[in-house]
C-alpha positions as CSV (number, residue, x, y, z in Angstrom):
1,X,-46.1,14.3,39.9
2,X,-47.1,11.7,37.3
3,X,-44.3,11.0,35.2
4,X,-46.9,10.3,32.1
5,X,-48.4,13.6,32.2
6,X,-45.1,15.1,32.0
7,X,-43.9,13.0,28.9
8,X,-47.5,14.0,27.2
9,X,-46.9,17.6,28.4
10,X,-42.8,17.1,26.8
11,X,-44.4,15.8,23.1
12,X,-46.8,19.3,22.4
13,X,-43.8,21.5,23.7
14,X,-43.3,22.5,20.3
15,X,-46.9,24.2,19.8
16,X,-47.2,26.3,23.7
17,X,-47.0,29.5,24.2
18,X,-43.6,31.3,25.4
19,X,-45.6,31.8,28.9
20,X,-46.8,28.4,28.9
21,X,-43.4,27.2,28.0
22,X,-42.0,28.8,31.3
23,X,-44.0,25.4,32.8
24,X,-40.5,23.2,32.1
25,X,-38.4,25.6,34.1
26,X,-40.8,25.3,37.3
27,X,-41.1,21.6,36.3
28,X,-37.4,21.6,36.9
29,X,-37.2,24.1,40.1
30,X,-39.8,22.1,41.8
31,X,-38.3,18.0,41.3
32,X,-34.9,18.9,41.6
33,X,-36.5,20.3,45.6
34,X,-38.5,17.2,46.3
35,X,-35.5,14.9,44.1
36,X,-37.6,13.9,41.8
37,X,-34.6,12.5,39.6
38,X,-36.8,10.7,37.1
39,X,-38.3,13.9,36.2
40,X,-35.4,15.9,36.1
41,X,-33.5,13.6,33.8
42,X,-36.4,13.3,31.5
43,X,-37.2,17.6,31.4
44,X,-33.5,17.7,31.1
45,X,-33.1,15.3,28.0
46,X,-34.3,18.2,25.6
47,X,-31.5,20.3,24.4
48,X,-33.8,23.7,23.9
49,X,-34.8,23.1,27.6
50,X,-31.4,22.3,29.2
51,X,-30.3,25.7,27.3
52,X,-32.9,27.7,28.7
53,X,-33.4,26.3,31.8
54,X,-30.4,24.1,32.9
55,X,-28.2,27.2,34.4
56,X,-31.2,30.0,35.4
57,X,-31.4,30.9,39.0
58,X,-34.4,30.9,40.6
59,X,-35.5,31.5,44.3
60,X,-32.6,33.5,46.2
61,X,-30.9,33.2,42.8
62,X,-29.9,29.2,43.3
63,X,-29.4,27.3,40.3
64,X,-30.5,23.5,39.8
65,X,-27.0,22.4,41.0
66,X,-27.4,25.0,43.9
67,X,-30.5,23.0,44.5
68,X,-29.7,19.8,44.5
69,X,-26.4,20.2,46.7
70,X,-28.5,22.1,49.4
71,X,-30.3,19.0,49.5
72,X,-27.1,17.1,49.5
73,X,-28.5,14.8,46.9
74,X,-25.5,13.4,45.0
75,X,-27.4,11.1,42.2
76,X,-29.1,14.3,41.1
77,X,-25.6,16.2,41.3
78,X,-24.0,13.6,38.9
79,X,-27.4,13.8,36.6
80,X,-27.0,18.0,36.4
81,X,-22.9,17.8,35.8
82,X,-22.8,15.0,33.1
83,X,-24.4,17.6,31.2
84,X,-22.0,20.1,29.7
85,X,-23.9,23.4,29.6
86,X,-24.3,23.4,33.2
87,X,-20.7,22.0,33.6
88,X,-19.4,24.7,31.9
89,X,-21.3,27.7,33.6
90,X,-23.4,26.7,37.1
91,X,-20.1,25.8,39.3
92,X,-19.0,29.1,39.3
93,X,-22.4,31.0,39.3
94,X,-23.1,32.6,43.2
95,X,-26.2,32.7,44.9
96,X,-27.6,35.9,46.6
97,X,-25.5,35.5,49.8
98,X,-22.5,34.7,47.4
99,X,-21.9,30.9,47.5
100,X,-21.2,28.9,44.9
101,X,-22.9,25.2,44.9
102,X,-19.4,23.9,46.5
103,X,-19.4,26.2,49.6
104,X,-23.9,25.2,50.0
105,X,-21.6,21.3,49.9
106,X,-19.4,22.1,52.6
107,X,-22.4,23.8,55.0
108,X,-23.1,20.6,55.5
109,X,-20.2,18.8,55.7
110,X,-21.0,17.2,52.5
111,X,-17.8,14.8,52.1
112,X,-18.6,12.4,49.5
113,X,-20.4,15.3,47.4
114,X,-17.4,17.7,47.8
115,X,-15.0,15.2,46.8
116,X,-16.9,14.3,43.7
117,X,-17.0,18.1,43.2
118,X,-13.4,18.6,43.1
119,X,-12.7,15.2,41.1
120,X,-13.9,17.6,37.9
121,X,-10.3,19.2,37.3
122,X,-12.6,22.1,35.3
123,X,-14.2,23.1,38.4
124,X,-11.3,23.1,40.6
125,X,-9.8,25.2,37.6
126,X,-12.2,27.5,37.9
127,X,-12.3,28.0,41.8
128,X,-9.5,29.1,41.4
129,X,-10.5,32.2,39.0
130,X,-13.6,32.6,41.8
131,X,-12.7,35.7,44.2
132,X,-15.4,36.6,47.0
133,X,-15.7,39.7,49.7
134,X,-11.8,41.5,50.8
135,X,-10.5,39.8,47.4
136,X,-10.2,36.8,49.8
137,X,-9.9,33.2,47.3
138,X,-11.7,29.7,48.2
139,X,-9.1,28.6,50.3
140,X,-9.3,32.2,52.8
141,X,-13.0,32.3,52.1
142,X,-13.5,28.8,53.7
143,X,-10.8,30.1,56.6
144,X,-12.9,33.1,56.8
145,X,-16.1,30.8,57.1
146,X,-15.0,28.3,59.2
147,X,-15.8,25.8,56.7
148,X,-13.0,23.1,58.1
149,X,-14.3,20.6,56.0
150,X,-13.8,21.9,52.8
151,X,-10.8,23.5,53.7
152,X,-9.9,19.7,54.3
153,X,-11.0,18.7,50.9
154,X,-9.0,21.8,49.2
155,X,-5.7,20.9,51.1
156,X,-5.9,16.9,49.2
157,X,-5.9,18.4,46.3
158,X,-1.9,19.8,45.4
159,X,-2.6,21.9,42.9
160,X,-5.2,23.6,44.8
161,X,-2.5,23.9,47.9
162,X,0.6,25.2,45.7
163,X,-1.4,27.7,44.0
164,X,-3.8,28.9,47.3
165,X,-2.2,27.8,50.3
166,X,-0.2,31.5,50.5
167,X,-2.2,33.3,48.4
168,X,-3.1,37.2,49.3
169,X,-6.5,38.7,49.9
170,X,-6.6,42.3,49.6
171,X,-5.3,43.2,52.8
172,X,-2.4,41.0,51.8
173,X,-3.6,38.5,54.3
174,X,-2.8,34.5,54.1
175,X,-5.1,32.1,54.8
176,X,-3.3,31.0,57.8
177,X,-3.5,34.4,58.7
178,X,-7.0,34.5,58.5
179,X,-7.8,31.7,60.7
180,X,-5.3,33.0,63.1
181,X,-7.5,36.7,63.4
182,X,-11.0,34.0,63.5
183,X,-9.6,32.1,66.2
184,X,-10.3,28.9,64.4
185,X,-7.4,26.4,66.1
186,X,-8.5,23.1,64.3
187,X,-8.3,25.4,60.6
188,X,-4.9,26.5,62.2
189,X,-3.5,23.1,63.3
190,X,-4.8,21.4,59.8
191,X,-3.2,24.5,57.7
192,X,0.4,24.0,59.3
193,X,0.1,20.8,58.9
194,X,1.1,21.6,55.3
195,X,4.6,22.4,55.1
196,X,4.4,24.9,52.2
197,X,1.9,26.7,54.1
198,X,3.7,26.4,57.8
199,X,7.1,27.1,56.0
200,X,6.0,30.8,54.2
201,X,2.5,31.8,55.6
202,X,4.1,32.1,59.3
203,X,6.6,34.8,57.8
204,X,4.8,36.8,55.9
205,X,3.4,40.3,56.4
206,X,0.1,41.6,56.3
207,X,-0.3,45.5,54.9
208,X,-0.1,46.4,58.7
209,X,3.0,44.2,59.2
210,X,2.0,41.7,61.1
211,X,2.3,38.1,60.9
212,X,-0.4,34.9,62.3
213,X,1.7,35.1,65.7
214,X,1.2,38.9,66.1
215,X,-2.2,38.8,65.6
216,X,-2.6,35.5,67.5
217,X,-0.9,37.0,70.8
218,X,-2.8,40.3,69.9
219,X,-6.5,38.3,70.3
220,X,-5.4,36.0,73.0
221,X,-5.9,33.0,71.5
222,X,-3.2,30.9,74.0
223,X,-4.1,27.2,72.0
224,X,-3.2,29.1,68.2
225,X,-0.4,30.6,69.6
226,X,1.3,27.5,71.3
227,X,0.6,25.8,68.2
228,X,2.6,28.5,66.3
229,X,5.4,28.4,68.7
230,X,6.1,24.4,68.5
231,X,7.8,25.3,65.4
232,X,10.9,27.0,65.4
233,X,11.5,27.8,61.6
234,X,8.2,29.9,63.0
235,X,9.7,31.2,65.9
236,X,12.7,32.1,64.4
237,X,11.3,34.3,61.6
238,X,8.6,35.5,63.1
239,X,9.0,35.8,66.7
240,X,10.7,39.3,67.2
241,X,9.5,40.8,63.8
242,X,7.2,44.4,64.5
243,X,4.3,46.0,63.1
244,X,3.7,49.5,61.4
245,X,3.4,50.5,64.9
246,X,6.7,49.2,66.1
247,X,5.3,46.8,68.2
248,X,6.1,42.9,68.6
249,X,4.1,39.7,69.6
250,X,5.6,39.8,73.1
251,X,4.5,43.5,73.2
252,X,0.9,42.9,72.1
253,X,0.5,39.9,74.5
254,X,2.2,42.2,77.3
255,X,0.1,45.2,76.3
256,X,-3.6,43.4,76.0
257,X,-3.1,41.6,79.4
258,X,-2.8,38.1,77.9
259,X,-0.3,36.8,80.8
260,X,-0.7,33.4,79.7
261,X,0.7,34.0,76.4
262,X,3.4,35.9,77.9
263,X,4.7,33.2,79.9
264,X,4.7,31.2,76.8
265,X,6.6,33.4,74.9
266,X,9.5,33.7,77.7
267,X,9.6,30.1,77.9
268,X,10.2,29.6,74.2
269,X,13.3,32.4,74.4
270,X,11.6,35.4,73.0
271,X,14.1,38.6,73.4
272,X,12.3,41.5,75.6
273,X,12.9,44.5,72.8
274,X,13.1,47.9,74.6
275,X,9.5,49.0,73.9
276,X,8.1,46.3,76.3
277,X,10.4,46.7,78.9
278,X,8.8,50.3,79.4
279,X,5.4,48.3,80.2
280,X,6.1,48.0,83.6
281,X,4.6,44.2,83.0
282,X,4.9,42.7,86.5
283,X,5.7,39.2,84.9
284,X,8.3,41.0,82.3
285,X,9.6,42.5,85.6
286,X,9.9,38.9,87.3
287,X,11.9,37.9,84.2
288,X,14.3,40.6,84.1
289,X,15.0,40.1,87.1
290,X,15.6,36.1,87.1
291,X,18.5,37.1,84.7
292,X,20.8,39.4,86.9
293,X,20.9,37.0,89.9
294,X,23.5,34.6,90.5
295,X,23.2,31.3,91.5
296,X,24.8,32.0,94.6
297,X,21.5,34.2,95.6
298,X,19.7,30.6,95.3
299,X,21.6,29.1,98.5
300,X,21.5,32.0,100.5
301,X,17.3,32.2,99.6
302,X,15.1,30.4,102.5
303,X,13.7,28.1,100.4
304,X,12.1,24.9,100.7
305,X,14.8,22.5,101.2
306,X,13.3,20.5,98.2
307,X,13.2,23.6,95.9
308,X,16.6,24.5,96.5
309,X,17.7,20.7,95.7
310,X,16.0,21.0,92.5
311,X,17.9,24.2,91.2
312,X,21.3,23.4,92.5
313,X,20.9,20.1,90.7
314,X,19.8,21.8,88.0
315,X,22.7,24.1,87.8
316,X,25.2,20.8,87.8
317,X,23.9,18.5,86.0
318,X,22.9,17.7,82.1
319,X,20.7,14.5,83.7
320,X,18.2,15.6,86.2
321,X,15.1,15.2,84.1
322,X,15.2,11.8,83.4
323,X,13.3,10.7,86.3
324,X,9.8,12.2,85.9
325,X,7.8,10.5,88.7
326,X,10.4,12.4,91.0
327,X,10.3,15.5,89.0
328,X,6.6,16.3,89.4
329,X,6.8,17.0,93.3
330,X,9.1,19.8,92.4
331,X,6.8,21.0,89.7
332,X,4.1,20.9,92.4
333,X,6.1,23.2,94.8
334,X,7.3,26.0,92.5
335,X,4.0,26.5,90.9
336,X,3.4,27.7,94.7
337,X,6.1,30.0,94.8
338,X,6.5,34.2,94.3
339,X,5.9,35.0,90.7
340,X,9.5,36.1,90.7
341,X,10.8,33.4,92.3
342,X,9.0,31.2,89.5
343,X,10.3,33.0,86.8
344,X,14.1,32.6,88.3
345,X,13.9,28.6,88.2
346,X,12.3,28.9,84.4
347,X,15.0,31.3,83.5
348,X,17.9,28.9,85.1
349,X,16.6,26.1,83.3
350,X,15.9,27.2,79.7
351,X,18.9,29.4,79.4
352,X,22.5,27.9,79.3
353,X,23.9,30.9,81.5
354,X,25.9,29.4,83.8
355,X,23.7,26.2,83.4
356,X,25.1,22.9,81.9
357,X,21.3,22.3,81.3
358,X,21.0,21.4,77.4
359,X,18.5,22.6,75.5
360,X,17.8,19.4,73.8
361,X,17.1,18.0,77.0
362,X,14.4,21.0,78.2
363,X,12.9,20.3,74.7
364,X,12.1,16.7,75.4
365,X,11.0,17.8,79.1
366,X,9.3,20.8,78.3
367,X,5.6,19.6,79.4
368,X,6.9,18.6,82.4
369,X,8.7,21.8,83.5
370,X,5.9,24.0,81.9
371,X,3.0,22.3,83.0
372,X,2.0,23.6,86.0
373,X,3.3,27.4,85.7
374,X,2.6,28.4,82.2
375,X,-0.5,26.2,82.0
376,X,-2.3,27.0,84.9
């Protein structure tokens, strides 16, 4: 559009109609699509318009700043904000779908335009305040959403973390425990990455009492759940808590069929509660098992001759991992072996029951021992 015709059109405001004033507003709508910054900042410069116009939604009920960060242009982003009335009042206003010009920013993994969103300490103030669908906040929203790079953004920022990173949606659900129930593992991985997150959110309850490994194990998502399990403050408080339905993570893995995650679970040390011992689980079985046999059962056993090498040195010495290379031929062999049988040799060497095996030592060696029976 010629510029010109605009500023004559701008001088003889004063003596339109109201209909024909309406012109300035789809003046506005339509450069702010094609980024026509020249334009806008001119329309823009007159207070009565900027009132009027400046915050009104128009198509699907986007405002200007909805506008212009759908079209990820971040001139025209810093032209709309240096203006206070739309400061103030557009930030927080939602669009027909319910999204705010932030989340349109993070769609398309805006960086450099989120980041100069947030750097306004009014409008991470008021995010804050925003609360959208299941009373869920920005932070669980963006979990909800699988928006990892605003979630990214929001984590930088500590007062955003301390005052979200545990908060409760309605269902009394964290935002770890959200991206848990989505299955998102990268939102998982980055969120424990925060300690005040990995340190509370891992221990606390939803309104059906269950915690991000219950529901984790109860899905099947193996990756989420080994990620949960490689801290023990995590395993520790979380581990053998139950539901409303009395029911554990070991139960839920045991109960929906998820075998990997069972094996997982045993291997970390989770206690078998009562409830899934009646499951009849064939590898809970195999476990049970492993713990009433002597050692003595392993010489009289017609085992390979390398296999039984590997657990009688197992049983006498604190040592025996620290040559890999030889380690992995053993590893090969009893990946091979009964499911029972495997599930002996794991219980022997994780448990210090007549074992001089240290656990610090199966900690540093646990990929190695692991690797081809939980794994595969």
């Amino acid at each position: 559009m010629n510029i010109q015709l605009v500023v004559d059109f701008l001088q003889i405001k004063d003596y339109i109609s109201y209909e024909e004033y309406n012109i300035f507003g789809d003046l506005l709508y339509e450069s702010c699509c094609k980024g026509d910054i020249e334009i806008v900042e001119l329309i823009l410069s007159y207070p009565d318009i900027r009132t009027k116009y400046g915050n009104k939604q128009y198509k699907c009920t986007n405002t200007l700043l909805h506008i212009a960060c759908y079209e990820n242009n971040l001139k025209l982003v810093k032209i709309l904000l240096s203006y206070e009335e739309i400061l103030e009042k557009s930030i927080t206003i939602k669009n027909s779908i319910g999204d705010t010009p932030i989340h349109i920013a993070s769609y398309f993994s805006s960086i450099i335009l989120i980041e100069y969103l947030l750097s306004f300490e009014k409008i991470r103030r008021e995010l804050l305040n925003i609360t959208y669908a299941e009373g869920n906040k920005i932070l669980s929203h963006a979990c909800d959403t699988n928006h990892f790079e605003l979630i990214k953004v929001l984590l930088s920022h500590d007062d955003i973390l301390k005052e979200m990173g545990n908060q409760f949606n309605i269902y009394f659900e964290t935002p770890l425990y959200v991206a848990c129930f989505r299955g998102y593992f990268k939102i998982v991985k980055l969120l424990l990455a925060q300690r005040i997150i990995a340190r509370d959110s891992c221990c606390l309850l939803n309104n059906s009492g269950e915690t991000p490994l219950y529901i984790s194990c109860f899905k099947g998502n193996f990756e989420i759940v080994k990620n949960l399990l490689s801290d023990n403050t995590i395993i520790q408080c979380s581990a053998h808590i139950k539901n409303i339905n009395e029911e554990t993570p070991l139960y839920t893995a045991c109960f929906n069929g998820h075998t990997r995650i069972v094996k997982l679970l045993l291997c970390y040390g989770i206690m078998i509660d009562e409830r899934t011992k009646l499951l009849n689980n064939k590898i809970i079985n195999a476990y049970l098992l492993s713990t009433d046999i002597s050692h003595q059962w392993i010489d009289e056993l017609k085992l390979h001759e390398e296999v039984k090498l590997f657990l009688l040195t197992v049983c006498t010495t604190a040592n025996y991992f620290e040559v890999n290379k030889e380690s992995i031929p053993f590893f090969n062999i009893i990946c091979k072996l009964p499911i029972e049988l495997q599930m002996l040799i794991c219980n022997l060497v994780y448990t210090d029951s007549g074992s001089r095996v240290k656990k610090y030592i199966l900690t540093k060696y646990i990929n190695y021992i692991y690797k081809y029976w939980v794994f595969k």
